[in-house]
Every structure is written in structure tokens, then in C-alpha cells.
N, C-alpha and C positions, 0 to 999 in steps of 0.2 A: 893370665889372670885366672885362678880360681873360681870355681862359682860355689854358693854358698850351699853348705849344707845345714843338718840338723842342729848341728852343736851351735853354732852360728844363731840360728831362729833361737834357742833355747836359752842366749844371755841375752837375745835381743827383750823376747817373751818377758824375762826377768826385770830388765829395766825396766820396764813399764807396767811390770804387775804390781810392784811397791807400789808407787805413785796410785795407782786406781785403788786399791785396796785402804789405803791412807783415807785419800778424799771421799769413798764412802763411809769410812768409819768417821770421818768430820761432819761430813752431812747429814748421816744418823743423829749422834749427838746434836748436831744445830736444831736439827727437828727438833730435838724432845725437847734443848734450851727457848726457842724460840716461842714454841705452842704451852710453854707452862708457864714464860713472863711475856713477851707482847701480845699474841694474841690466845690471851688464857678464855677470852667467850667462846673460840673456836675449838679448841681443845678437846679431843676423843682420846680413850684413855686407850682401846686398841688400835687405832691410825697414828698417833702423835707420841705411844710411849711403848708398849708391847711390843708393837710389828718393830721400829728401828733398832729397841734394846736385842730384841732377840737377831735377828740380822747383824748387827756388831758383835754377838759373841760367836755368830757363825765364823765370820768374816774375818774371828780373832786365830782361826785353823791357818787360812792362805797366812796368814800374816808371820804366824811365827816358823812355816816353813820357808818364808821367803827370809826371816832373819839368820834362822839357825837351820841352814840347810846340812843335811846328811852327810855329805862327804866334803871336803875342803880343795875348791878348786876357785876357777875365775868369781863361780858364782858367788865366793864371799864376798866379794865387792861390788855388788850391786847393789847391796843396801846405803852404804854411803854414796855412791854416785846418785842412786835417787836422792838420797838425804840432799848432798849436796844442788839439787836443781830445786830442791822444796825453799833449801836456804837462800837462796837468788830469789825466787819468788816472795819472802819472808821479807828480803831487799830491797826486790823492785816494789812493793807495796808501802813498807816504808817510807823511801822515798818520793813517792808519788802523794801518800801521806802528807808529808813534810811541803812539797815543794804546789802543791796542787788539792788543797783539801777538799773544796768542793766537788772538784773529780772523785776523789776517792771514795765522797759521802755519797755520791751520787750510782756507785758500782751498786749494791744492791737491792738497789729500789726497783731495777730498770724490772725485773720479775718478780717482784710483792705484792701481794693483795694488796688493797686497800687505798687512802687517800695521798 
């Protein structure tokens, strides 16, 4: 049995930089969605819109190195294999959706301000 080296850590690293880089650039934008139509009385124009917009164009760097990486090896398939666990996720939501609404209405309330 082999033990693992660099190159190893380095498509692990990969798979799961998508994914992170994805979800905050979702959760950037939900910020500035969310603080401009439900809660627009709470709304600060550098908390709610500046700091996230600018953070997502940061975060647009890691992003397209991870799409269009430099040389062509395993690492080009990591984008689809992230893609493909985002789309299961896109599925089980759905479904949970469909089969259990009030669960599913109920996912983000459980950390929202308010009543």
C-alpha cells in the first residue's frame, strides 16, 4: 500500500475548492438579494452590498483557476465531479421539495432573524 503524497492532497484540495468557492459566491449574492427585498429596513449599503459584491469578484480569481487550470491533467475533472455533487444536491432538494414541503420550508428559518 502507498501512502499518499502531494499530488494526491492536490486533487483532493481541488475537489473541494469548487464547492467552497461556489457557496460563497451563493451566499454573497443571497446577502445582497435578501437585505435589498425582505429585510430592506435592515439594509447597510457597506455590510449588505459593497463588502459581498466586492468579496465575489475577489473570489471570481480562485474560481476561474479552478475552471481553467493551466496545464491539462486529472485536475480538469474536477470541475464536473464538483458540478456533479452540486447536482445531487439540486436533487435531493428537489425532492425533499416535492415529497415534504414543510421540511423543506422550514430549512431556512432555523438561522433568520426575525418572527
Amino acid at each position: 500500500m502507498s501512502r499518499p503524497g502531494p499530488g494526491q492532497f492536490g486533487y483532493l484540495a481541488g475537489i473541494g475548492g469548487l464547492p467552497v468557492v461556489l457557496v460563497y459566491l451563493a451566499v454573497n449574492i443571497a446577502v445582497i438579494r435578501v437585505f435589498r427585498t425582505e429585510f430592506r429596513a435592515d439594509f447597510r449599503l457597506s455590510r449588505h452590498l459593497l463588502i459581498p459584491a466586492a468579496a465575489s469578484v475577489v473570489f471570481l480569481f480562485p474560481l476561474w483557476g479552478i475552471l481553467f487550470p493551466g496545464s491539462y491533467t486529472l485536475t480538469n475533472l474536477l470541475p464536473f465531479i464538483a458540478f456533479g455533487w452540486l447536482l445531487a444536491g439540486v436533487i435531493a432538494a428537489a425532492m425533499l421539495r416535492a415529497r415534504r414541503p414543510a421540511t423543506f420550508a422550514a430549512l431556512g428559518k432555523s438561522g433568520s432573524p426575525g418572527p
